[in-house]
C-alpha positions in Angstrom: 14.4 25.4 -56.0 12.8 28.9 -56.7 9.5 30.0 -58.3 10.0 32.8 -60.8 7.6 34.5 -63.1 7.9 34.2 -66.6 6.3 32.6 -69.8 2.8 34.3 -68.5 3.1 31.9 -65.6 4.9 30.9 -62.8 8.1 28.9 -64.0 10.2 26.8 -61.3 14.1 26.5 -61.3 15.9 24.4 -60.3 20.0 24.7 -60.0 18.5 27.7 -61.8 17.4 26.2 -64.7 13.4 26.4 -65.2 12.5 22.3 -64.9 8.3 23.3 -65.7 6.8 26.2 -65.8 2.7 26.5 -65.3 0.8 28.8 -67.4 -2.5 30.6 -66.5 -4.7 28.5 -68.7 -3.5 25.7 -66.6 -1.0 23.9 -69.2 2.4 22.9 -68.1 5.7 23.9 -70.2 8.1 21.2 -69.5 11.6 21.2 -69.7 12.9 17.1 -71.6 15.3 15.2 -72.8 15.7 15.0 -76.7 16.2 12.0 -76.6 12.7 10.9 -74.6 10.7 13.6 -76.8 9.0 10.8 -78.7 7.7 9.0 -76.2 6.7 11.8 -74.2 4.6 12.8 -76.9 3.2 9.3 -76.8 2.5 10.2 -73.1 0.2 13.3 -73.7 2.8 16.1 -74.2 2.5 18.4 -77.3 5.1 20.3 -78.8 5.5 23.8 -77.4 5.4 26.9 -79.0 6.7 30.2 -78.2 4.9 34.0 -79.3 3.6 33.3 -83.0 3.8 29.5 -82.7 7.3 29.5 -82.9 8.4 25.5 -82.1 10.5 25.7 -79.4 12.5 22.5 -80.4 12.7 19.0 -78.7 13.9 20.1 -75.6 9.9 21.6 -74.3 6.9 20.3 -74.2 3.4 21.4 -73.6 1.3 19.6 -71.8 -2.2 20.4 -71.3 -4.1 21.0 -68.5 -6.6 18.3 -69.3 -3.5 15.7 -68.9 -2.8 16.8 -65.4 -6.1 15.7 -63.6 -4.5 13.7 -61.2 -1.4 14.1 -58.4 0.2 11.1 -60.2 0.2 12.5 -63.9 1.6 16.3 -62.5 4.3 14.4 -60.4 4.9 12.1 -63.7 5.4 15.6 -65.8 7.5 17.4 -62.7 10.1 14.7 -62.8 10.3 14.6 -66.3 11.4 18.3 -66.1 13.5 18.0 -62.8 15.4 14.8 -64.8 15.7 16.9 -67.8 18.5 18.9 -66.2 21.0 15.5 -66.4 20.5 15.3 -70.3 22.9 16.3 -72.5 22.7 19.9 -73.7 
């Protein structure tokens, strides 16, 4: 694992692929499965967007800062990005 900045944050690879990346206003860009996207959005996540709210597709999420109060729910999104690496491109 490395810490690398990017995304106006601090993003974190892993077998150098960013997993989550956590921006300055305190929101988490998290790397998912397409195939979870719905339910993570049922979760809390909200679709990310890139520059001039470019969607950056079902493969990111945003999720906001607000969602990640407790140790639980930021270890709940971290996984969901490190996990994100086994789904199918």
């Amino acid at each position: 694992m490395r810490e690398v900045p990017m995304f106006d944050g601090l993003s974190f690879m892993v077998d150098e692929r960013i997993t989550v990346a956590a921006g300055r206003d305190g929101d988490l860009l998290v790397r998912t499965d397409p195939a979870e996207y719905d339910d993570l959005l049922r979760r809390g996540g909200e679709p990310a967007h890139m520059g001039n709210d470019r969607p950056m597709g079902r493969r990111w999420l945003t999720v906001p800062h607000d969602q990640l109060q407790s140790h639980g729910e930021l270890a709940y999104w971290v996984k969901v990005g490190i996990d994100s690496r086994n789904a199918s491109r």
